[in-house]
C-alpha positions, 0 to 999 in steps of 0.5 A: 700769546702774549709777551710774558707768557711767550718768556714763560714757555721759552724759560720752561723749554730752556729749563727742561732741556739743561735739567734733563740733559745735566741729569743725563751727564751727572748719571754718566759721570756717577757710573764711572765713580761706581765702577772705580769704587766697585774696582777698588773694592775688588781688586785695587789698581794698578800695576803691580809696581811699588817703589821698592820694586823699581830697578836700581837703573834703567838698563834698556836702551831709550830715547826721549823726544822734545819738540819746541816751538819759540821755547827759548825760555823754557827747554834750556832750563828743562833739559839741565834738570832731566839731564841731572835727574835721569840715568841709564841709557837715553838721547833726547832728541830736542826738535826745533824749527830752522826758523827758530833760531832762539830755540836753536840756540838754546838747545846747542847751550845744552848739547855742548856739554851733554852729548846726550841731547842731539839738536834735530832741526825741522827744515819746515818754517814752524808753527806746523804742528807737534806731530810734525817735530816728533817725526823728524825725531823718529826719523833722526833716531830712526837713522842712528839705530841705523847707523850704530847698529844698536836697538833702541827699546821705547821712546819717552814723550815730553814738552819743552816745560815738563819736570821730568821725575827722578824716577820716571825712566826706572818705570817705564824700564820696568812696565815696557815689556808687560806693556807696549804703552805707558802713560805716566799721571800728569800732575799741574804745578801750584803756585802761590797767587795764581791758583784760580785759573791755573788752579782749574787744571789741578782739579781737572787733572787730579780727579782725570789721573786719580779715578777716570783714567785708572778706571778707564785703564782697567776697563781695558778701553783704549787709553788716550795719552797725554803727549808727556810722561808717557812711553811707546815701545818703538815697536809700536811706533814703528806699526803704526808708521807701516799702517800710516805708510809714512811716519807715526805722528800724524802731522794734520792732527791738533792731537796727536797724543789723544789720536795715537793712543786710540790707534795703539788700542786698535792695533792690540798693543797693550797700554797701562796707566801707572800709578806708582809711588814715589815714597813721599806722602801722597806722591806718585812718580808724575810729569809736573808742569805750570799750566795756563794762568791767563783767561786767555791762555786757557781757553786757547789751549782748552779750544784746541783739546775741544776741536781736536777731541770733541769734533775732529774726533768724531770723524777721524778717529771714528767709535771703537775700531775693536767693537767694544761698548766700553770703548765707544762709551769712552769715545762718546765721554771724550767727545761731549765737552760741545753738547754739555757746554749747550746744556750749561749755556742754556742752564745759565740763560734759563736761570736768568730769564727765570729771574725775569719772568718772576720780575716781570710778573711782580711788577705787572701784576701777572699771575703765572699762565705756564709752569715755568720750572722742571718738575721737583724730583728732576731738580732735586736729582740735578742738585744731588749729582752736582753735590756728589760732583763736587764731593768727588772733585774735592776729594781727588784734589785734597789727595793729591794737594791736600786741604788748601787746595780742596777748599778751593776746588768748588769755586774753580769748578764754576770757573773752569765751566765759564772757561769751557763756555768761552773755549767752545765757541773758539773751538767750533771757529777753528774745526769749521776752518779745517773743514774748509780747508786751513792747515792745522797750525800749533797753537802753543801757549807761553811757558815758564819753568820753576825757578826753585826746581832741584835736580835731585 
C-alpha cells in the first residue's frame, strides 16, 4: 500500500467514525428538544409560581452560605447589594480562609455594619476545595440553631461574585415545602467587548436553563445543581450528613454542587427547576454572574466541570441508584463532553487530511484507490442536525438576550468547541493525578463584580 492510499484509508476511517459518532450525539440531542417541545405542548412547564403569586416576604427562617477563596475583590461589593436586595429572615454565612486574610478582611467590612453576615474562618490552609467552606458553614449554623434554639428552614447557595435577584429568597420561601431542592436558572452577565468567550457561557447556559434542565426537571431524573441560586431544605442536608457520616458537602469532590443533586435524587427528596418570572420582559428570577473572558481562564474552569463530571463521575457517583432509564440517560448526557471532544478532534483532523489527499492527488497526478468520504445521506444527516443545533442555540439565546446576542451565538458555538478541545486534555491530566493520588485543590477563576449593579 502505498503512501497516498495509506492517507486515503486513515481519512475515510477518521471521517466515518466523526460522521457516525456526531450523527449518534445530534439524535441524542434532537429527543430531548422533542420531549421539551411534546412537554410544552402538553402540559407547559413549571412550577406553578407567577410572580403575582410570591409572598410579600419570605417568613421562613434561612441561611445562605458563601465560601471564598482570595475574593477580596469581589465578596465586598456582593454581600452590600444582597444585603440591600434581600429581606426576611437569613444569615449569610461567609466562609474564608485563615490564610486569607484580604478575604477576611473584606468580610469583617461588611459584618461590622450588618449583624446578618457572620465571618466563619476555616482553620485549613486554603485552596482546599468549596465542599470544604461549605461544611464549616454547616457546622457554624449547625452550632447556632443549637444555641438559640430556633429552626432554620433551608440553606441558600451562592458564590463570592453572584448578583443575587430581589426576588430570589420569596421563591424559594414560596417552593421549599412542595419541594426539598430548588434550583434557580443561572443567567451569565454581557459585557460589551468581551462577548466572544464569555459570551460561550451565555449560550451555553440559555439553552442549559431554558429547555434541558427544564425537561430534565419534568422527566423526574436527578437534577443536578448549580452550587448558586439554589436552595436545600436543611433537612435534606442533614440526611445526606447521616448517610456520609459526617458532613453534607463532600470535600474530595471538584463538584459538589453536581454530586449532592444526584444524591438528594437518590434519597427521594424532591428537587424543582424554577422558572419563574420576574414582571420584566424576558426576565425570570435568576442568579446573575461575569463568567471567564480569557481563553485561559475558560478552559481551567471548563477543565474542572470535565474531570469532575465526565470522569470522576462515572466512578463516584456511579448511573442511577434508583434504576431509572431516564436517569442513566441523563448521567450518560452528563458524562459524554471526553468522547465528543474525540469525535469533534477527529472530525477536524479528517477535514484537513481530506484537503490534502485531494492535493496530494492533483498534484501527482493520482486518480483516487479509496472512497475517502462517508456516505451521502450520512453527511446530509450530520449537516441537518448541526442546523437544527444551531437553529435551537439561536432561539434559546434570542430569548433570553435578544437578537444581538443570537446573531452572534453561531460563531461562538465553534468557538465554545475549540475551548472544549483544549479543556479535555487538561481535564484528563487532572483526573489521572487524582487517580494517582493528588488531593483535589479549588482551582477557582478571577472574579469581577458589576460596577453598575443596583441594590434595588
Amino acid at each position: 500500500m502505498g503512501s497516498l492510499e495509506l492517507l486515503e484509508v486513515v481519512t475515510r476511517e477518521l471521517m466515518l467514525f466523526a460522521a457516525v459518532g456526531l450523527l449518534i450525539g445530534g439524535i441524542d440531542d434532537i429527543a430531548v428538544d422533542l420531549l421539551f417541545f411534546a412537554r410544552r405542548a402538553w402540559r407547559g412547564f413549571g412550577v406553578g409560581l407567577a410572580h403575582a403569586d410570591l409572598p410579600a416576604a419570605p417568613v421562613s427562617r434561612m441561611a445562605i452560605f458563601v465560601p471564598a477563596w482570595q475574593e477580596a475583590a469581589v465578596i465586598g461589593p456582593m454581600l452590600r447589594t444582597l444585603l440591600a436586595r434581600l429581606g426576611g429572615d437569613y444569615t449569610v454565612y461567609a466562609v474564608a480562609y485563615a490564610n486569607d486574610p484580604a478575604t477576611i478582611g473584606a468580610i469583617q467590612d461588611v459584618a461590622r455594619d450588618a449583624a446578618r453576615v457572620r465571618l466563619v474562618v476555616n482553620p485549613h490552609p486554603g485552596p482546599t476545595t468549596k465542599a470544604d467552606n461549605l461544611n464549616r458553614a454547616w457546622a457554624a449554623l449547625r452550632a447556632d440553631d443549637d444555641a438559640a434554639g430556633t429552626r432554620t428552614r433551608f440553606v441558600v447557595l451562592h458564590d463570592a461574585e453572584d448578583v443575587v435577584h430581589a426576588d430570589e429568597l420569596r421563591v424559594f420561601d414560596a417552593l421549599i415545602g412542595r419541594f426539598d431542592v430548588v434550583q434557580l436558572p443561572v443567567r451569565p452577565l454581557v459585557r460589551q467587548g468581551v462577548r466572544l468567550i464569555a459570551g460561550t457561557y451565555s449560550d451555553s447556559f440559555a439553552e442549559s436553563h431554558a429547555k434541558t434542565l427544564v425537561i430534565r426537571a419534568a422527566l423526574g431524573a436527578s437534577m443536578p445543581l448549580a452550587g448558586v441560586g439554589c436552595a436545600i431544605a436543611t433537612d435534606a442536608l442533614a440526611a445526606i450528613a447521616r448517610a456520609r457520616g459526617g458532613a453534607p458537602f463532600d470535600p474530595s469532590s471538584l463538584v459538589e454542587d453536581y454530586e449532592i443533586g444526584l444524591r438528594l435524587s437518590e434519597l427521594r427528596f424532591r428537587s424543582a427547576f424554577a422558572r419563574v418570572p420576574d414582571g420584566t420582559r424576558r426576565g425570570v428570577v435568576a442568579t446573575g454572574e461575569y463568567f471567564p473572558d480569557t481563553l485561559g481562564a475558560a478552559v481551567r474552569q471548563k477543565a474542572r466541570w470535565m474531570a469532575g463530571i465526565a470522569l470522576a463521575g462515572w466512578d463516584r457517583t456511579g448511573w442511577s441508584a434508583r434504576g431509572g432509564v431516564v436517569d442513566a440517560w441523563m448521567r450518560m448526557r452528563d458524562r459524554r463532553a471526553l468522547l465528543a471532544m474525540l469525535i469533534l478532534a477527529a472530525a477536524y483532523v479528517s477535514a484537513v487530511l481530506y484537503a490534502v489527499v485531494l492535493v496530494a492527488q492533483d498534484v501527482l497526478g493520482a486518480a483516487p484507490r479509496v472512497a475517502v468520504s462517508p456516505p451521502a445521506a450520512l453527511l446530509a444527516a450530520n449537516v441537518a442536525l448541526l442546523g437544527w443545533r444551531m437553529a435551537m442555540r439561536v432561539a434559546c439565546t434570542w430569548r433570553v438576550y435578544g437578537a444581538r446576542e443570537a446573531a452572534i451565538a453561531p460563531l461562538r458555538f465553534f468557538v465554545g468547541n475549540a475551548i472544549d478541545l483544549a479543556a479535555s486534555t487538561l481535564a484528563l491530566k487532572r483526573y489521572v493525578a487524582t487517580l494517582r493520588g493528588a488531593p483535589p485543590v479549588w482551582d477557582k477563576t478571577e472574579h469581577e463584580f458589576p460596577a453598575d449593579v443596583h441594590a434595588g
